[in-house]
C-alpha positions as CSV (number, residue, x, y, z in Angstrom):
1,X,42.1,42.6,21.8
2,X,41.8,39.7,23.9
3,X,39.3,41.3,26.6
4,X,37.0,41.9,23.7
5,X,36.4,38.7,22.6
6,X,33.3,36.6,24.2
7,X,34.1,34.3,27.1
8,X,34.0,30.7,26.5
9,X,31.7,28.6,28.6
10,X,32.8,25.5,29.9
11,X,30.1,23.7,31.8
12,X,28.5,21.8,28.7
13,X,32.1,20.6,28.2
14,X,31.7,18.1,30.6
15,X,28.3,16.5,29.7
16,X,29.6,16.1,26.5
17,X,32.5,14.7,27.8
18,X,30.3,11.9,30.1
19,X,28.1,11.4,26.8
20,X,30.8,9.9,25.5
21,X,31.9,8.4,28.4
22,X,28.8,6.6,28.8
23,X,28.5,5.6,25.0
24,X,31.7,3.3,25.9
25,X,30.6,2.2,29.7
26,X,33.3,4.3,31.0
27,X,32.7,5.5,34.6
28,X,35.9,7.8,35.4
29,X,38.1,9.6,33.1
30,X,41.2,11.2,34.3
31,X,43.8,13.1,32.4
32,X,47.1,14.8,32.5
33,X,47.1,16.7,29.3
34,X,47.5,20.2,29.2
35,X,45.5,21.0,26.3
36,X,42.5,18.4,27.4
37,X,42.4,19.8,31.1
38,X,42.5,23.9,29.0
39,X,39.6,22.9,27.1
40,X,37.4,20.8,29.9
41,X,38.2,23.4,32.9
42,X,40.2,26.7,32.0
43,X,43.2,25.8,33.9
44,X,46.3,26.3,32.1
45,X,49.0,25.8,34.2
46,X,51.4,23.1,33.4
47,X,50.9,20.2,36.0
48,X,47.5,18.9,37.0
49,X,44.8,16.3,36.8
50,X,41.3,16.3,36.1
51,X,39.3,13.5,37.5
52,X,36.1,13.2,36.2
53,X,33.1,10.6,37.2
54,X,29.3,10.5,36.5
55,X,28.6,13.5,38.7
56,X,31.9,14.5,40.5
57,X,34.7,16.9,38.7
58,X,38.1,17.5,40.4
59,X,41.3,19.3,39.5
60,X,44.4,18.1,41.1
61,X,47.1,20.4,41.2
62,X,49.6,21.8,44.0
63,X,50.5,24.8,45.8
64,X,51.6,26.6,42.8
65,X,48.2,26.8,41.0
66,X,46.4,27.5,44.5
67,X,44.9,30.5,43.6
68,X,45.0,30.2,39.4
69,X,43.0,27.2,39.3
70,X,40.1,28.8,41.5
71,X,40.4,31.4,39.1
72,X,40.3,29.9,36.0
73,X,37.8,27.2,37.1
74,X,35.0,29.7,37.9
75,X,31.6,28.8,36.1
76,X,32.2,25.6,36.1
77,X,31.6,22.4,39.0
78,X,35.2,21.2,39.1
79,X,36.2,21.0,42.8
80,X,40.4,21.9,42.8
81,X,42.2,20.2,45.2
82,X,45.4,21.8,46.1
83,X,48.4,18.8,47.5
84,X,51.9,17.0,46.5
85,X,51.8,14.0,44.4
86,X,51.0,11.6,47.4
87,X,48.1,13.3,48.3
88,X,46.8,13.6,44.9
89,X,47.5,9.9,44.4
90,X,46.0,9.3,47.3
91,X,42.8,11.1,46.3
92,X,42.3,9.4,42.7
93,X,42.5,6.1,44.7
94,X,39.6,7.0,47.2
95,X,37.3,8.5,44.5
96,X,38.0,5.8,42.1
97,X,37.3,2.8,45.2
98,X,34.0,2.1,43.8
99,X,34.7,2.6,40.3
100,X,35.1,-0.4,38.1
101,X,36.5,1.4,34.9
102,X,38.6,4.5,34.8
103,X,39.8,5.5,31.1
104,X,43.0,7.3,30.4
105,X,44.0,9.5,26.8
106,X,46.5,6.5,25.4
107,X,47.9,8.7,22.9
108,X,48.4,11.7,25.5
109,X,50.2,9.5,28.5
110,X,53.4,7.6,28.7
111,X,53.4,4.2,29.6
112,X,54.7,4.2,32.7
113,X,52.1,7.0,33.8
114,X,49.5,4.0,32.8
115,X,51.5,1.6,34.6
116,X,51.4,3.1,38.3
117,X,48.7,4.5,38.5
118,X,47.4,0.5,37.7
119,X,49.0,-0.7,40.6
120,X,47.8,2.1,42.9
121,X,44.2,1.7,42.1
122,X,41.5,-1.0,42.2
123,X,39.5,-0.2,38.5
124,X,40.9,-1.3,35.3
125,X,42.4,1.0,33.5
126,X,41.0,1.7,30.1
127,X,42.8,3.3,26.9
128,X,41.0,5.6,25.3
129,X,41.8,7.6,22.0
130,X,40.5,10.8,20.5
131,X,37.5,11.2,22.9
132,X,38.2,14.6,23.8
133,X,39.9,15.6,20.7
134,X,36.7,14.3,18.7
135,X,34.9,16.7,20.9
136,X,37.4,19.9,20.2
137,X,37.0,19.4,16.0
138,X,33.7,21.3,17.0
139,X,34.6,25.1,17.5
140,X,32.3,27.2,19.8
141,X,31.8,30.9,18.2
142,X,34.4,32.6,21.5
143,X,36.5,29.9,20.1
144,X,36.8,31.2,16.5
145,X,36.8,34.7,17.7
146,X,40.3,33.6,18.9
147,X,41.3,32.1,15.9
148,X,39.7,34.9,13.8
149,X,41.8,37.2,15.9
150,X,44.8,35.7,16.0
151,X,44.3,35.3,11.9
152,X,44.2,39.0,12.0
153,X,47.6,39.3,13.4
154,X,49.5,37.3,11.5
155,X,47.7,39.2,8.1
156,X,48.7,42.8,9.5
157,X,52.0,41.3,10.1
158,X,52.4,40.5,6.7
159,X,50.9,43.5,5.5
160,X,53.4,45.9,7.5
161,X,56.6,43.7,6.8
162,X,56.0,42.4,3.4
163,X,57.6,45.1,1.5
164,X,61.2,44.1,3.2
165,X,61.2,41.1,1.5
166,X,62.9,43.3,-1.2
167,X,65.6,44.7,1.2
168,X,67.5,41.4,0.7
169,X,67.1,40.8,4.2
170,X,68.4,37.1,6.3
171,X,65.4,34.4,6.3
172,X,66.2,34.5,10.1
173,X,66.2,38.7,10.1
174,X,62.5,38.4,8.1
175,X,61.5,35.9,10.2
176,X,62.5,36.9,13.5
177,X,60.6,40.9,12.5
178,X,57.5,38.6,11.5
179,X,57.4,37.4,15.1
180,X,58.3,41.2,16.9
181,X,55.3,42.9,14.5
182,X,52.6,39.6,16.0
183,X,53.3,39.9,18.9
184,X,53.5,43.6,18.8
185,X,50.3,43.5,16.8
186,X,48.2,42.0,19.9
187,X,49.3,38.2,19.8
188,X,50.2,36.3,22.8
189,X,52.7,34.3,21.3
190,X,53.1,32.1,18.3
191,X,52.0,29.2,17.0
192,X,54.7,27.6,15.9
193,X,58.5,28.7,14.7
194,X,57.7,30.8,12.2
195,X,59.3,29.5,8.5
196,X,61.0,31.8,6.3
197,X,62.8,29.2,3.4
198,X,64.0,31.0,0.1
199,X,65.5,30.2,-3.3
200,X,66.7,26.5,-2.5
201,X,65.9,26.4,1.2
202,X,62.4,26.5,0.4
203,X,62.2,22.8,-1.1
204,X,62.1,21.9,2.4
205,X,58.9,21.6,3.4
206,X,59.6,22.4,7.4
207,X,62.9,24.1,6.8
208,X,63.9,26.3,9.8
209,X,65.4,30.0,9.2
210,X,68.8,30.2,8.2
211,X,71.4,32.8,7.4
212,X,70.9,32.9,3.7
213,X,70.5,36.5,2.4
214,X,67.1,36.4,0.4
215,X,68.1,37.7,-3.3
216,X,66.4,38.4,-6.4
217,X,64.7,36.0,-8.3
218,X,63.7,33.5,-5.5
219,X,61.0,32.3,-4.3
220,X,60.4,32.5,-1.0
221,X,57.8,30.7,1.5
222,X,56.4,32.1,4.8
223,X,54.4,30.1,6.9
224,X,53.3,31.4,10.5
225,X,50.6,32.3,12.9
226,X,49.5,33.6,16.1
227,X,48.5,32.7,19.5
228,X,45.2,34.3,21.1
229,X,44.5,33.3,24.4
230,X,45.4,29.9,23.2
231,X,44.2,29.8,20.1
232,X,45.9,28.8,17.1
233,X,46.1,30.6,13.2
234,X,48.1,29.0,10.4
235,X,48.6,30.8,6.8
236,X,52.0,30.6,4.4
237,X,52.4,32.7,1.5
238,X,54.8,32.3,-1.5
239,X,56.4,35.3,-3.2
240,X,58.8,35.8,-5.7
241,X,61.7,38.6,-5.5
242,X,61.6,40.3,-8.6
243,X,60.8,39.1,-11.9
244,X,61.4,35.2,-11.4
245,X,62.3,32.9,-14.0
246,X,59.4,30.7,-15.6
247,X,59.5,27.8,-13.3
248,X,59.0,29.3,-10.8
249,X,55.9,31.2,-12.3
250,X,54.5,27.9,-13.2
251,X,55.0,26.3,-9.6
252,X,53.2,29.4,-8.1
253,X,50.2,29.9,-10.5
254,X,49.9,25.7,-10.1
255,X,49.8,25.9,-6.2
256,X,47.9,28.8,-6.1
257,X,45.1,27.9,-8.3
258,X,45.6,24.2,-6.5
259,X,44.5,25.8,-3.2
260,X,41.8,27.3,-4.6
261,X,40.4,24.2,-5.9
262,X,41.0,22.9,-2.4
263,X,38.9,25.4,-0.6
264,X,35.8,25.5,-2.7
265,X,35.7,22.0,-2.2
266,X,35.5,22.4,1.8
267,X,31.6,22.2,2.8
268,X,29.7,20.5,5.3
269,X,29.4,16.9,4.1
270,X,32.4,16.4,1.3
271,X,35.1,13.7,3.4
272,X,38.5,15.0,4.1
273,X,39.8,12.8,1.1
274,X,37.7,15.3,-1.6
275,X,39.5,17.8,-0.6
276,X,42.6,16.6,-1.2
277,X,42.0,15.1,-3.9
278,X,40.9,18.3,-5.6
279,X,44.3,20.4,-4.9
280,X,46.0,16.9,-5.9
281,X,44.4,15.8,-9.1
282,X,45.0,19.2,-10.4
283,X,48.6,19.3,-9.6
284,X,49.0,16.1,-11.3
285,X,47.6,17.1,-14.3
286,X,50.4,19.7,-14.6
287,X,52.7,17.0,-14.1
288,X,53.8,18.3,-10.5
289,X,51.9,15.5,-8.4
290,X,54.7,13.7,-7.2
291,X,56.0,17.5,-5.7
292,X,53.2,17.4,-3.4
293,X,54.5,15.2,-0.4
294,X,52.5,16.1,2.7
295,X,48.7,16.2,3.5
296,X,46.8,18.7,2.5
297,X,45.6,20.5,5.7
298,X,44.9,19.5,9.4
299,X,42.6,21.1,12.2
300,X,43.4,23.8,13.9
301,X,42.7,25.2,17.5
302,X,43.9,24.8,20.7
303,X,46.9,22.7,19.0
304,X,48.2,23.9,16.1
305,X,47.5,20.5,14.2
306,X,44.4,18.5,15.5
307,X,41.4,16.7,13.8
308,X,40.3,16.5,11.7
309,X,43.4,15.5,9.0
310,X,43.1,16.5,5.7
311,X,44.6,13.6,3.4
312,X,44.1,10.9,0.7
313,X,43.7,8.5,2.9
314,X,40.9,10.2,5.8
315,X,37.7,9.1,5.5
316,X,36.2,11.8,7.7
317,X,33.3,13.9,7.3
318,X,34.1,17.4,7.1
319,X,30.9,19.3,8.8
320,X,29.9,23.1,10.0
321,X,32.1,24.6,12.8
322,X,35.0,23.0,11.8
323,X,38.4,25.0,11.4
324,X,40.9,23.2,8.9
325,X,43.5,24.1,6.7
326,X,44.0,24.2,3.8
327,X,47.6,24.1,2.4
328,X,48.9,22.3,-1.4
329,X,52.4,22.8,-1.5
330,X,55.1,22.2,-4.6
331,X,58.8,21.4,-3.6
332,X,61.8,20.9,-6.3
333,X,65.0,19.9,-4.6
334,X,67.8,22.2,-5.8
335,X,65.3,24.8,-7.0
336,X,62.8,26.0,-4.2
337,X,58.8,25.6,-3.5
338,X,55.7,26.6,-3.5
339,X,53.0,26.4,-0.6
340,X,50.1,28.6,0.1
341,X,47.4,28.2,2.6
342,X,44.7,29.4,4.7
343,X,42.7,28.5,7.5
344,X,39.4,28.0,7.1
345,X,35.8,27.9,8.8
346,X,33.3,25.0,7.4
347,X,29.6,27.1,7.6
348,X,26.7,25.9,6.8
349,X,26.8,26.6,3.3
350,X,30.6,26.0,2.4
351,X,33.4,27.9,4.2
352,X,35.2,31.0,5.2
353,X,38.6,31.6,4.8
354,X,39.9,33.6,8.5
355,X,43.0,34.4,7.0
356,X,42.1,36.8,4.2
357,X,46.5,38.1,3.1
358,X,46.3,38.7,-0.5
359,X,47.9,36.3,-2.6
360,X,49.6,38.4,-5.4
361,X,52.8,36.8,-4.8
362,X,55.6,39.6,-6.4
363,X,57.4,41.8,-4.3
């Protein structure tokens, strides 16, 4: 699958990078991060740098990535420079002589990190936050292919598996033949540890597998994804086994018709805030508001939570070529929960959802 989808181009990366750079009088950036140096060059190995001034782009890595970083650099003007630690300190310092400002990702580097490289070098050092990950909210069209794809994967997934749920299987044995069908199914690896939380488990919104036997009459959340050549999907479904008592009929019919609410109201222009506040407001008229105790989506892409964050209190502006989701969830200590999401593509016109599992929730 993956050597079907469209290759992503880089080179514009970087002017929009020194855009920004030069909207705050920045001359140098330089970051560590694995995920900014993936999007900025290609390279995805696990230790580097990426220097980057008004017209000069290097990637500092050692003798390891040699070969790699030539590789997945190609298209683009970063110059890699292969050395130790020493000799890529040494080679910030010389290129940054003249600089008076270099800026560093604050929320992406440790302190100390911040600290020596300030008494290495002559420019003052510069926190910065969200400049790259501002940039990322947008999503190039090779860049949804990936999440498209990997969307795909976790749906067949589903689709194959979903009848098993019946079987009285362990959360971890359903959860761990979720993962072996994605990445069976094409995925490179998954997004996150996939959650499989039934009958009382699942009033924990994050609760990990366990060795409960899923039995008739629970209700039973799923929330996983796949990876695609490092992109990101994100969808949870809630069914019930069997018939279900009323409760839990009510929960699911409330967050299901919640999340619906949710994504019609993601289009171009409405603030992250609206859409919350539509799943919210109609949980709470159904009395089940104070059930709801997490935001109600988050970006998705390269990380499996980025920008833009979908809650009461974001003031963002949601706008086209986005990719959110979108994901209401109900949770009764004692009893179980509810959650269903998607994730979601702001258009011009409104949105698509990518992941398209059907929602009848009985098995």
């Amino acid at each position: 699958m993956i050597r079907d989808l469209p290759p992503i181009e880089r080179e514009h990366r970087l002017a929009l990078l020194r855009g920004s750079m030069s909207d705050r009088s920045i001359e140098s950036f330089l970051t560590s991060d694995t995920v900014s140096l993936r999007w900025l060059s290609g390279f995805t190995g696990s230790a580097g740098k990426l220097l980057i001034g008004e017209d000069s782009a290097y990637l500092l890595t050692d003798g390891r990535y040699a070969e790699q970083a030539e590789i997945e650099t190609q298209g683009t003007e970063i110059k890699v420079c292969i050395g130790g630690m020493n000799e890529q300190n040494a080679l910030i310092a010389s290129h940054l002589e003249e600089c008076k400002t270099v800026a560093l990702e604050a929320d992406r580097i440790s302190w100390m990190e911040a600290e020596e490289l300030r008494e290495r070098i002559k420019p003052e050092v510069l926190p910065t936050s969200g400049i790259i990950a501002n940039l990322r909210k947008f999503k190039e069209s090779a860049e949804i292919a990936r999440i498209e794809a990997a969307a795909t994967i976790a749906d067949q997934a589903l689709a194959q598996l979903r009848p098993e749920l019946g079987n009285q299987p362990t959360e971890i044995e359903f959860a761990r033949a979720l993962d072996h069908a994605m990445l069976t199914g094409g995925a490179d690896g998954l997004s996150f540890e996939t959650i499989c939380a039934s009958g009382p488990n699942a009033a924990l919104p994050h609760a990990k597998p366990s060795h409960r036997v899923i039995a008739p009459g629970d209700l039973v959340i799923l929330d996983f994804g796949a990876l695609v050549d490092g992109y990101h999907s994100d969808m949870t479904r809630t069914f019930i086994i069997g018939d279900g008592d009323e409760q839990s009929w009510v929960m699911l019919e409330a967050v299901t018709d919640a999340q619906e609410l949710g994504y019609q109201s993601v289009q171009p222009g409405a603030t992250a805030s609206e859409v919350d506040s539509a799943c919210r407001s109609h949980l709470e008229l159904l009395g089940l508001a104070d059930h709801f105790v997490h935001g109600t989506g988050h970006g998705v892409g390269l990380e499996i939570h980025e920008e833009p964050w979908i809650n009461a209190q974001s003031a963002t502006i949601l706008e086209e070529g986005q990719v959110v989701t979108v994901e209401p969830g109900v949770y009764r200590p004692g009893f179980g929960g509810v959650r269903v999401e998607d994730t979601v593509l702001i258009t011009s016109s409104g949105a698509r959802r990518l992941t398209s599992a059907p929602k009848d929730s009985l098995v």
